[in-house]
Each structure stands twice: as structure tokens, then as C-alpha cells.
C-alpha atoms as an extended CHARMM CRD file, in Angstrom:
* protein
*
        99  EXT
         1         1  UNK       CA             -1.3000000000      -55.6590000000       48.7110000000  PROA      1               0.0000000000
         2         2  UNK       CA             -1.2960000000      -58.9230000000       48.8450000000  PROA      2               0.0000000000
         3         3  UNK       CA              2.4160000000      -60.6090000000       50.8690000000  PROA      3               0.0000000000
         4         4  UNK       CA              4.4050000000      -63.1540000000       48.9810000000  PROA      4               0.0000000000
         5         5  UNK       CA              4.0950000000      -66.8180000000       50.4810000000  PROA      5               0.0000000000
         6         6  UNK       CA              6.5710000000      -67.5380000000       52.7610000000  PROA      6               0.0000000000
         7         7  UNK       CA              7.8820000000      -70.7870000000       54.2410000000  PROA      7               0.0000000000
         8         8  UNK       CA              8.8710000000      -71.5700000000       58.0300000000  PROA      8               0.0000000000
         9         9  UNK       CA             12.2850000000      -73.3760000000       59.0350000000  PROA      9               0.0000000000
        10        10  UNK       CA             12.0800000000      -74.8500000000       62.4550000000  PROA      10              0.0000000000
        11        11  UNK       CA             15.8060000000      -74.4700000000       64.1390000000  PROA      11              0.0000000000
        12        12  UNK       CA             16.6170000000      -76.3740000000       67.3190000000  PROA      12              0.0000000000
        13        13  UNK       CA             19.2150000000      -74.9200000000       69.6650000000  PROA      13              0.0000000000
        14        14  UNK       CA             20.6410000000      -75.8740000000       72.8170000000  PROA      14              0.0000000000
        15        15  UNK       CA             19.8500000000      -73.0520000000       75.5560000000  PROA      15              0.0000000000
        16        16  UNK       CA             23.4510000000      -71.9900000000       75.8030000000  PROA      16              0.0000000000
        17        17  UNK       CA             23.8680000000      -71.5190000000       71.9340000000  PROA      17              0.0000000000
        18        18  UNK       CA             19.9590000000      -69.7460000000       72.1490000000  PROA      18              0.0000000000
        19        19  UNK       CA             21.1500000000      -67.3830000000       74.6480000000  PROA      19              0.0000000000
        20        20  UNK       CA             24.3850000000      -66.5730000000       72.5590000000  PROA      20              0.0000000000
        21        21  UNK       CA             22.5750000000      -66.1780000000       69.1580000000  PROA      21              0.0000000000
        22        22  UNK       CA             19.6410000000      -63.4710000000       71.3340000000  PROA      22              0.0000000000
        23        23  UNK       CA             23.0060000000      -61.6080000000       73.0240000000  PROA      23              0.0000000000
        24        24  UNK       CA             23.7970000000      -61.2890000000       69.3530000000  PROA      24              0.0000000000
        25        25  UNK       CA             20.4990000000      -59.9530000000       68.5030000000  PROA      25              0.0000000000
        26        26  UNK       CA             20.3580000000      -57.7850000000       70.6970000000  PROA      26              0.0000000000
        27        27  UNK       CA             23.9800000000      -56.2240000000       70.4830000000  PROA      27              0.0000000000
        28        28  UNK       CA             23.3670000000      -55.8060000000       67.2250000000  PROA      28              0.0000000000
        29        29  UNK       CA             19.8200000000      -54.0880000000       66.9600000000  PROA      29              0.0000000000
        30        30  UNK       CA             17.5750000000      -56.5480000000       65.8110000000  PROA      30              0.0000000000
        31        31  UNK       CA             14.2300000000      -56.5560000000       67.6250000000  PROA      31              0.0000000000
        32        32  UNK       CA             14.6860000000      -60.6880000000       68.0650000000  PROA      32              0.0000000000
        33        33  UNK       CA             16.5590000000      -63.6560000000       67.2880000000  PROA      33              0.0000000000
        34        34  UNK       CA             14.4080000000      -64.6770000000       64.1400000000  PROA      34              0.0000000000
        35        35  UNK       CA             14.9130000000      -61.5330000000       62.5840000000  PROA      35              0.0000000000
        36        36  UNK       CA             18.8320000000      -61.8060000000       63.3780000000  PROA      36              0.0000000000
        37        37  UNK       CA             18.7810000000      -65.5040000000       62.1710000000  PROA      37              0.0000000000
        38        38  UNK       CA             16.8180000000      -64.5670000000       59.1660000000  PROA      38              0.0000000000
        39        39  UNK       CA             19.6480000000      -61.6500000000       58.2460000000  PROA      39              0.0000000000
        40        40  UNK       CA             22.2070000000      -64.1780000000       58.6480000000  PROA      40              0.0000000000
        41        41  UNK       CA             21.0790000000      -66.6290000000       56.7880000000  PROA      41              0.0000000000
        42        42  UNK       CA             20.1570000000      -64.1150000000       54.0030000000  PROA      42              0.0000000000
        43        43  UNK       CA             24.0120000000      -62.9060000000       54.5920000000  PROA      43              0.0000000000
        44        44  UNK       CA             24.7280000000      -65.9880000000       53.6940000000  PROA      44              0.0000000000
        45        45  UNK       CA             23.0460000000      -66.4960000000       50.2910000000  PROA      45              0.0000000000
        46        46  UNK       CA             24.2770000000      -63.2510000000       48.8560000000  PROA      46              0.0000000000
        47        47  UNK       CA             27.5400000000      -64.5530000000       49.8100000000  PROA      47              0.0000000000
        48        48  UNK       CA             27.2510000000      -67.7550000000       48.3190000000  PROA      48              0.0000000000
        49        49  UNK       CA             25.9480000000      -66.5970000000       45.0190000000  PROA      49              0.0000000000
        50        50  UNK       CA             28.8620000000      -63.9940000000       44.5710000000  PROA      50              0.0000000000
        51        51  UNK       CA             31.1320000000      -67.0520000000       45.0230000000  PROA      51              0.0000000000
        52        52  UNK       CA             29.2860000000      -69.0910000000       42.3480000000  PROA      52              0.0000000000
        53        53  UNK       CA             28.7300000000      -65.9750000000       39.9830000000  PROA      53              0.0000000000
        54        54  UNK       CA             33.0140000000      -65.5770000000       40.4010000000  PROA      54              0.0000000000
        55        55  UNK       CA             33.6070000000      -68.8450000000       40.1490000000  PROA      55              0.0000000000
        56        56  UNK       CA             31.3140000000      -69.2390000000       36.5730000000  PROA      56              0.0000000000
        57        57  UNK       CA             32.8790000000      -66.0520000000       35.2860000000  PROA      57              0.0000000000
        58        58  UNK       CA             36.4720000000      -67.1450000000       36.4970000000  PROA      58              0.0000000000
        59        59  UNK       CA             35.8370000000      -70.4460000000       34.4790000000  PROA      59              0.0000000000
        60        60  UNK       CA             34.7510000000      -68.4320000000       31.4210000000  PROA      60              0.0000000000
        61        61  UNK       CA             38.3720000000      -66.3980000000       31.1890000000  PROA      61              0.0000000000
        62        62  UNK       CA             40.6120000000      -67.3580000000       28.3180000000  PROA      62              0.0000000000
        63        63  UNK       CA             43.2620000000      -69.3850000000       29.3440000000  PROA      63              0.0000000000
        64        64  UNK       CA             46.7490000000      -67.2120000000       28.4310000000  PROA      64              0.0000000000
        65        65  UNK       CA             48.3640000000      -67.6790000000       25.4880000000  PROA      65              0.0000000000
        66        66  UNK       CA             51.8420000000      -68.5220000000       27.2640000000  PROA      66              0.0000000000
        67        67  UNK       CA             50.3320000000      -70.6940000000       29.4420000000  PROA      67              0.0000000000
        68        68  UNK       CA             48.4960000000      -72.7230000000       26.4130000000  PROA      68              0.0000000000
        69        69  UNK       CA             51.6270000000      -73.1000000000       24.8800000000  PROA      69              0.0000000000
        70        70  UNK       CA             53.4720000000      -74.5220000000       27.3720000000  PROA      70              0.0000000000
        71        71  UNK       CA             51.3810000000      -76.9870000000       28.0020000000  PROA      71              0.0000000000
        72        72  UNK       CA             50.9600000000      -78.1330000000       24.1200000000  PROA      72              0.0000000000
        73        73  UNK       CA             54.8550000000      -78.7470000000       24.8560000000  PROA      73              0.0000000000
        74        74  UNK       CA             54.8100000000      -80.6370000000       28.0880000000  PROA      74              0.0000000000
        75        75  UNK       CA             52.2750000000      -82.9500000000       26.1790000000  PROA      75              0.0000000000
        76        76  UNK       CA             54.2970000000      -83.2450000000       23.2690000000  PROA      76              0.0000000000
        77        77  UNK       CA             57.1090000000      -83.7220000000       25.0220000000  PROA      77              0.0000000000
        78        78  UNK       CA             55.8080000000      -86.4450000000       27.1580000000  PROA      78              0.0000000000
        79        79  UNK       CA             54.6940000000      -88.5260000000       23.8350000000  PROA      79              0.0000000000
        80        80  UNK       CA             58.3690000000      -88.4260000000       22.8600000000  PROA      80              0.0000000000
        81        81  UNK       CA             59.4280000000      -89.8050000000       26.2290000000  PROA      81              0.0000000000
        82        82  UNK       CA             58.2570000000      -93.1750000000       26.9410000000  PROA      82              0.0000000000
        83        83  UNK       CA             59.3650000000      -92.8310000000       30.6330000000  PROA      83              0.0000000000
        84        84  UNK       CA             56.8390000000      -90.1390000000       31.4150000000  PROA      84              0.0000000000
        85        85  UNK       CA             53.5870000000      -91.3670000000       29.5090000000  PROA      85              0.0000000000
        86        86  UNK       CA             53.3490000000      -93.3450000000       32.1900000000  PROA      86              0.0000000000
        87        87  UNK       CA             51.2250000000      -96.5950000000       30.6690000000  PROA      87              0.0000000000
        88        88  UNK       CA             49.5790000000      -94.0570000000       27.9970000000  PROA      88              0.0000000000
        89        89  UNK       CA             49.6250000000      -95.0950000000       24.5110000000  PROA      89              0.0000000000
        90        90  UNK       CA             50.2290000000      -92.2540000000       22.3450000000  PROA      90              0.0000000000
        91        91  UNK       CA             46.3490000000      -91.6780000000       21.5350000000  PROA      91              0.0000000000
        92        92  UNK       CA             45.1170000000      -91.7230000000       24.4270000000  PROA      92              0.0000000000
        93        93  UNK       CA             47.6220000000      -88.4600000000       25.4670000000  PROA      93              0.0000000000
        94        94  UNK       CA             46.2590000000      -87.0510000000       22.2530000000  PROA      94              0.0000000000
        95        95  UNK       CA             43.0410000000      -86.1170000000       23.5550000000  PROA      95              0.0000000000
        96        96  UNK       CA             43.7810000000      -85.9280000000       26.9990000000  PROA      96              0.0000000000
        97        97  UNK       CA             43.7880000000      -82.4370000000       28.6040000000  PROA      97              0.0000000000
        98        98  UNK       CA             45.8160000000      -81.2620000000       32.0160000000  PROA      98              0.0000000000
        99        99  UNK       CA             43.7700000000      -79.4430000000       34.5610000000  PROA      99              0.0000000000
């Protein structure tokens, strides 16, 4: 069976920070540092896509009723109140959406 091609990253360390990442190794069972390197860095990525994966299903979440209401009113009532539209002419807060 045939491996999957692979691709090399070349890592420079300073001997003190080489000597802590191999103590790491080996306290934690792997047989070097590459293969500890390699299992954090792959740590890393599973991490990293959970975040994104959150984040995108986080953004995809209704926004609550109560909450979408209140804000139709702080717009509307900022349109009625020339003090707080702030240089906005009326259209422009039209279309304009808080964050």
C-alpha cells in the first residue's frame, strides 16, 4: 500500500527551547521531538477548525425575536431625534444595520 505524499517543515530552535520541547517528548511518551511537534501541531488544527466550525454555526443562529425588535426601535427612534443621527440623513439610517 502505497503512503500518502507528505511534505517536510524545517523548524529552527534555539538549544535551550530544543532541549525543553525533547524534555516534553519524552515526559510525555513520544519516541522523539518530531513526533511530539507533529501531535502538537495536529492539536492545533483540530482546535482551530472546531473554533471556525462554532464560529460559522454561531453566525448561522437566528437572531431573537426580542432582541430584533429592540433594535428596529433604537433605529427608529434615532431617525426621530436629530441629536443622535449623528450627521446621517434619514436614508442612509434606513439601510444601515447595528452589529
Amino acid at each position: 500500500m502505497k503512503r500518502p505524499p507528505r511534505e517536510r517543515i524545517n523548524l529552527s530552535l534555539s538549544p535551550d527551547e530544543s532541549a525543553a520541547v525533547r524534555h516534553l517528548a519524552e515526559k510525555g511518551g513520544f519516541k522523539n521531538s518530531c513526533q511530539f511537534a507533529k501531535a502538537l501541531l495536529l492539536g492545533v488544527v483540530v482546535y482551530a477548525a472546531r473554533q471556525e466550525l462554532a464560529a460559522e454555526q454561531r453566525a448561522r443562529e437566528p437572531t431573537p425575536m426580542p432582541e430584533e425588535i429592540a433594535q428596529m426601535f433604537a433605529e427608529l427612534e434615532s431617525i426621530d431625534n436629530p441629536d443622535r443621527n449623528a450627521g446621517y440623513t434619514i436614508v442612509e439610517l434606513k439601510g444601515r444595520r447595528k452589529q
